[in-house]
C-alpha positions as CSV (number, residue, x, y, z in Angstrom):
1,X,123.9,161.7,17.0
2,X,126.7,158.7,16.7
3,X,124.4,155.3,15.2
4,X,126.3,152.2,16.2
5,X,123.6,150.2,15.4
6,X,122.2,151.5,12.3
7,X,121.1,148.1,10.8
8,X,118.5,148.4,13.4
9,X,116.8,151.2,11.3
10,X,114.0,149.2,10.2
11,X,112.0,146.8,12.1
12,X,108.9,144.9,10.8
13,X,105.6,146.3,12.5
14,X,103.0,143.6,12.3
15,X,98.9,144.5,12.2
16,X,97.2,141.5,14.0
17,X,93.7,141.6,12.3
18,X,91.9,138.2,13.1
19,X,88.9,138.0,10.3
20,X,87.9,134.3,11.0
21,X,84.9,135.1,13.2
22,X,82.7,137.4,11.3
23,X,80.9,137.6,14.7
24,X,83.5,139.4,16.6
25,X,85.2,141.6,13.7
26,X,84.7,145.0,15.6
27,X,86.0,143.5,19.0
28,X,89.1,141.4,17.1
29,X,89.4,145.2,15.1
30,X,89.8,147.5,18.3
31,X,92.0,144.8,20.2
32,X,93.9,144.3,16.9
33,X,94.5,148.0,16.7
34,X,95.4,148.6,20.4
35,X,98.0,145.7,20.1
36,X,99.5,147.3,16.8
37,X,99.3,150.4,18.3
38,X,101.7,149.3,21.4
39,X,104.0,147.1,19.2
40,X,104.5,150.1,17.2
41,X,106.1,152.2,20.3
42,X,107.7,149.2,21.6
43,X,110.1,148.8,17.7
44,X,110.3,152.6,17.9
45,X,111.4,152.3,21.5
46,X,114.3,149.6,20.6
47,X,115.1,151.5,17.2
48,X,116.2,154.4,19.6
49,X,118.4,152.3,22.0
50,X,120.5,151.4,19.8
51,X,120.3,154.5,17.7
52,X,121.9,156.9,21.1
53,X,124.6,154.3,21.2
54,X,128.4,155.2,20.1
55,X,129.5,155.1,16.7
56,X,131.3,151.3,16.7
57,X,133.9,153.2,14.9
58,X,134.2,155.6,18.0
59,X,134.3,151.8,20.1
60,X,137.1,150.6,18.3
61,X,139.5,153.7,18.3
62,X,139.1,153.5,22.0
63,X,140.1,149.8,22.5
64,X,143.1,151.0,20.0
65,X,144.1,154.5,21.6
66,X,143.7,153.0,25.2
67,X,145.7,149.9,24.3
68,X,142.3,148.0,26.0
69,X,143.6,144.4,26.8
70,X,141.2,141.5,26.5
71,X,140.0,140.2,29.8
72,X,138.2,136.8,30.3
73,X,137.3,137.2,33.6
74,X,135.2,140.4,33.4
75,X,132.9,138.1,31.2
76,X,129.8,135.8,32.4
77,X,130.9,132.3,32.9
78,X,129.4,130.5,29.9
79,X,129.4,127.2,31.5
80,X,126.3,128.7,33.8
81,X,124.0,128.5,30.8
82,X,122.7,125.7,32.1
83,X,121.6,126.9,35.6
84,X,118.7,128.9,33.5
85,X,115.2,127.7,33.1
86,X,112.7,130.3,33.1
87,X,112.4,132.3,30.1
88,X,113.3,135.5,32.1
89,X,116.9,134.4,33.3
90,X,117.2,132.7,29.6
91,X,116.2,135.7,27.9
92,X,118.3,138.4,30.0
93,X,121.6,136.0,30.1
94,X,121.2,135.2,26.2
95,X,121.6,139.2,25.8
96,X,124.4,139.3,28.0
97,X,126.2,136.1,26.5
98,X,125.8,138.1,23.1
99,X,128.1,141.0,24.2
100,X,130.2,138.7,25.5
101,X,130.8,137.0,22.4
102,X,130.8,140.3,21.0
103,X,133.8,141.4,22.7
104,X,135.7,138.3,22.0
105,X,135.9,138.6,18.2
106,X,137.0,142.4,18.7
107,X,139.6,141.0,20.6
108,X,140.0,137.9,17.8
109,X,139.5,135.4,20.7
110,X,138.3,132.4,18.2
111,X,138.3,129.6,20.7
112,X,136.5,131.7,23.3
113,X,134.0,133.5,20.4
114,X,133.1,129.5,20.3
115,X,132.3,128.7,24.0
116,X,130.3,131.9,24.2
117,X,128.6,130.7,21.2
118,X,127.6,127.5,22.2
119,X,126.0,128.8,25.7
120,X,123.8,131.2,23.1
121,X,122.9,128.5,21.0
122,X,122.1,126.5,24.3
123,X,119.4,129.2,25.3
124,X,118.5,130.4,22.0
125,X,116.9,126.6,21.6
126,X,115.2,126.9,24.9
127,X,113.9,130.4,23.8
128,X,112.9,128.7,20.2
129,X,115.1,131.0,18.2
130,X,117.9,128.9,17.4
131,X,118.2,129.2,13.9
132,X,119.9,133.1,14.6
133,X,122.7,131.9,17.1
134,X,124.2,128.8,15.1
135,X,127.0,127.6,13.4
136,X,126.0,129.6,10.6
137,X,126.7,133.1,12.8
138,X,130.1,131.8,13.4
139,X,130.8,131.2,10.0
140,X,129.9,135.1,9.0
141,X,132.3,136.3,12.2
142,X,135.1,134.3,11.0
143,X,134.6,135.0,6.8
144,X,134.9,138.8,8.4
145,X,137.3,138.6,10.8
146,X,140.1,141.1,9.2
147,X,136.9,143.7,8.8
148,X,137.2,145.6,12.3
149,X,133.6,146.5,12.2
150,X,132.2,143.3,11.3
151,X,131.9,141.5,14.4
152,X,129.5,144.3,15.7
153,X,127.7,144.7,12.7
154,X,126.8,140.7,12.5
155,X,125.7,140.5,16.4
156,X,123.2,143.4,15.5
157,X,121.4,141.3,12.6
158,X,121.4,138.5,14.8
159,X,120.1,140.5,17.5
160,X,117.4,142.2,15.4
161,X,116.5,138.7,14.0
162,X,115.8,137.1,17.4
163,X,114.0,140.7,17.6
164,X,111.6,140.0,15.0
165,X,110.8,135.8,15.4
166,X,110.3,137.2,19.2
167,X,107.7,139.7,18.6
168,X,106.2,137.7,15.5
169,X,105.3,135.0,18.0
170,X,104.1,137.8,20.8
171,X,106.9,137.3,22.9
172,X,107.7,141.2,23.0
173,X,108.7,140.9,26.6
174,X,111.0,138.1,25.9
175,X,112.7,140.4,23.7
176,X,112.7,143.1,25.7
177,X,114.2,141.6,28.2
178,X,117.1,140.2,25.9
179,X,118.2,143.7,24.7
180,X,118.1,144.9,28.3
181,X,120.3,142.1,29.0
182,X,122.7,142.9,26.0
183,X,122.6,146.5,27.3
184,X,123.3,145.8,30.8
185,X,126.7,143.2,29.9
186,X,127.7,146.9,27.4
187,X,127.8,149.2,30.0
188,X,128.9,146.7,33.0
189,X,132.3,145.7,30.4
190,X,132.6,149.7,29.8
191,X,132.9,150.4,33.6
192,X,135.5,147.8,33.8
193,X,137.4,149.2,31.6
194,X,137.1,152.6,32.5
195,X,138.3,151.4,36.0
196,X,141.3,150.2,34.2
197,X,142.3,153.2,32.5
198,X,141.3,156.1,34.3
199,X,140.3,157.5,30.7
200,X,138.3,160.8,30.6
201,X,136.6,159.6,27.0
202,X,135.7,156.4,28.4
203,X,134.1,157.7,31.3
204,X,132.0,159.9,29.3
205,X,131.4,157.5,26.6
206,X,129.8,155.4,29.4
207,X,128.2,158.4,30.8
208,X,126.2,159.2,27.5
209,X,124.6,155.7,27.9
210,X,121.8,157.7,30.0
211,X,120.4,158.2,26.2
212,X,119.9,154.6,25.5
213,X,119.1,153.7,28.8
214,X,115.8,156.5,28.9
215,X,114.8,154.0,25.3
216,X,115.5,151.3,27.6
217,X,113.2,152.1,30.1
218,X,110.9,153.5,28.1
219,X,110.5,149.7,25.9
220,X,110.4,147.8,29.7
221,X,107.4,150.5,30.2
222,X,105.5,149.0,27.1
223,X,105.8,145.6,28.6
224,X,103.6,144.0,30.9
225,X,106.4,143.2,33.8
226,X,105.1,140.4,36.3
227,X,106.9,140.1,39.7
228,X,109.9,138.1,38.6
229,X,110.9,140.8,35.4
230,X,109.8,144.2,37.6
231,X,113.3,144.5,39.2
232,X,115.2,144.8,35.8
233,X,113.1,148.1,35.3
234,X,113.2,149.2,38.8
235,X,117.1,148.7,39.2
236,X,118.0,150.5,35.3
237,X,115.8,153.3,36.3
238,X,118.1,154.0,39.7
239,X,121.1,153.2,37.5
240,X,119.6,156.5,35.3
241,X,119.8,158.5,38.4
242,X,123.3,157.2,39.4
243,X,124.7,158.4,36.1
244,X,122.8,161.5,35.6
245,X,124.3,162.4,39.6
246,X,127.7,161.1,37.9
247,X,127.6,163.3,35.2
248,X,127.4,166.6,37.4
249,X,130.1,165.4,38.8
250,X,132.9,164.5,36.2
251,X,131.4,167.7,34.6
252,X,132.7,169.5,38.1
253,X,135.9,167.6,38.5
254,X,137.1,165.9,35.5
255,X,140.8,164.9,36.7
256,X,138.0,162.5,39.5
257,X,137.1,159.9,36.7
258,X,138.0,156.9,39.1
259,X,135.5,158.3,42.0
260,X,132.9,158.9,39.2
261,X,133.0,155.8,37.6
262,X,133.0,153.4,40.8
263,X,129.6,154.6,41.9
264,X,128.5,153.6,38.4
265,X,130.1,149.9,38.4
266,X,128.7,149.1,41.8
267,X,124.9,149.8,40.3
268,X,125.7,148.4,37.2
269,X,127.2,145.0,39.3
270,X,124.3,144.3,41.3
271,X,122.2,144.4,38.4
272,X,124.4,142.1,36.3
273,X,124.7,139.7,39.7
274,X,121.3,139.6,40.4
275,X,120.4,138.4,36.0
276,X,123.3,135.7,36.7
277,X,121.9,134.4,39.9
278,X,118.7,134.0,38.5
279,X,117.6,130.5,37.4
């Protein structure tokens, strides 16, 4: 199985044991347990997402054989980083403001890798993890710019690094909901360019996403969704059903990729306007 994000392969696990109150060590024990326990499925969960992801070398021969142009208006409008307040729309637009400024330095769009950075920085302080999206990230994309791979290798470590001060500080959903975002801006940037070039490979590159989205849904599962974060699961898991219903049929008419992949960007759309509109 193709590992494009293989620096994922290790997350830290941590074992909350409270042993101030000697009076409540069995209690503090069993809840400490059940916590580690949950947090342990939940790393294992986001290990695999990014694990049934393609090979970024697979990624990058496709931009190159498919002569993929870059496109600034398929992207989320950074200067909306500001309409966010609640750490649901912060979270899930910080994810999807990562991909973006993913997709800019594959496309060696410096002054537009910059903008996107600055709306990442902008939320990652509202979200307290500032110290991965700074100046200093932009300094590693740009010392690695001629390295193809490097981009996507860097936003990983960042990612996983907002990962881990996240869940370190019990803010598992917060995190959650960031990597759903990044996922979501992945596959919605796929479809458009799958629109574009009518490419067999691309449309089932997208359509083995189902893998990482299952891990997907399976981390939201772990998390203890609240009104306001229940439609992210509820729409991914009818995007699963969408693409499995897609699949069957490029497998039945391959020469159809257009009519297979517009299903596919409409469900992927509404979810992506519904995380922008939110505030």
């Amino acid at each position: 199985m193709k590992k494009l994000f293989h620096t994922f392969l290790f997350f830290l696990i941590y074992l909350i044991v409270s042993c101030s109150d000697k009076s409540h060590d069995d209690d503090n024990l069993e809840t400490s347990a059940s916590s580690s326990l949950s947090l342990q499925s939940k790393r294992y969960s986001v290990q695999n997402i990014f694990n049934t992801m393609p090979d970024y070398k697979e990624i990058i021969r496709l931009i190159e054989e498919n002569s993929l142009q870059y496109n600034p208006d398929i992207l989320h409008d950074p200067l909306k980083c500001k309409n966010y307040n609640t750490e649901t729309a912060m979270a899930l637009n910080l994810g999807i403001y990562g991909t973006d400024l993913s997709i800019t330095r594959l496309f060696h769009q410096t002054q537009e890798s910059i903008t996107f950075l600055k709306s990442l920085n902008y939320l990652a302080q509202k979200l307290g993890i500032q110290t991965v999206f700074s100046d200093k990230l932009f300094d590693r994309l740009e010392q690695n710019k001629d390295i193809k791979d490097s981009s996507i290798q860097i936003m990983v470590s960042a990612f996983s690094e907002a990962d881990k001060i996240l869940t370190e500080n019990k803010r598992s959903r917060t995190s959650s909901l960031m990597i759903s975002g990044a996922w979501v801006e992945g596959f919605y940037i796929s479809c458009q360019f799958a629109m574009e070039k009518n490419n067999l490979a691309i449309a089932n590159a997208i359509l083995n996403q189902n893998n990482s989205l299952n891990e997907i849904l399976k981390m939201l599962e772990l998390e203890n969704l609240d009104e306001s974060t229940q439609f992210i699961y509820d729409n991914l898991k009818t995007l699963k059903n969408v693409i499995e219903e897609q699949k069957n049929a490029l497998n039945t008419n391959p020469d159809k990729v257009t009519e297979v992949i517009i299903p596919l960007n409409e469900s992927i759309l509404r979810i992506r306007e519904k995380i922008s509109k939110l505030n």
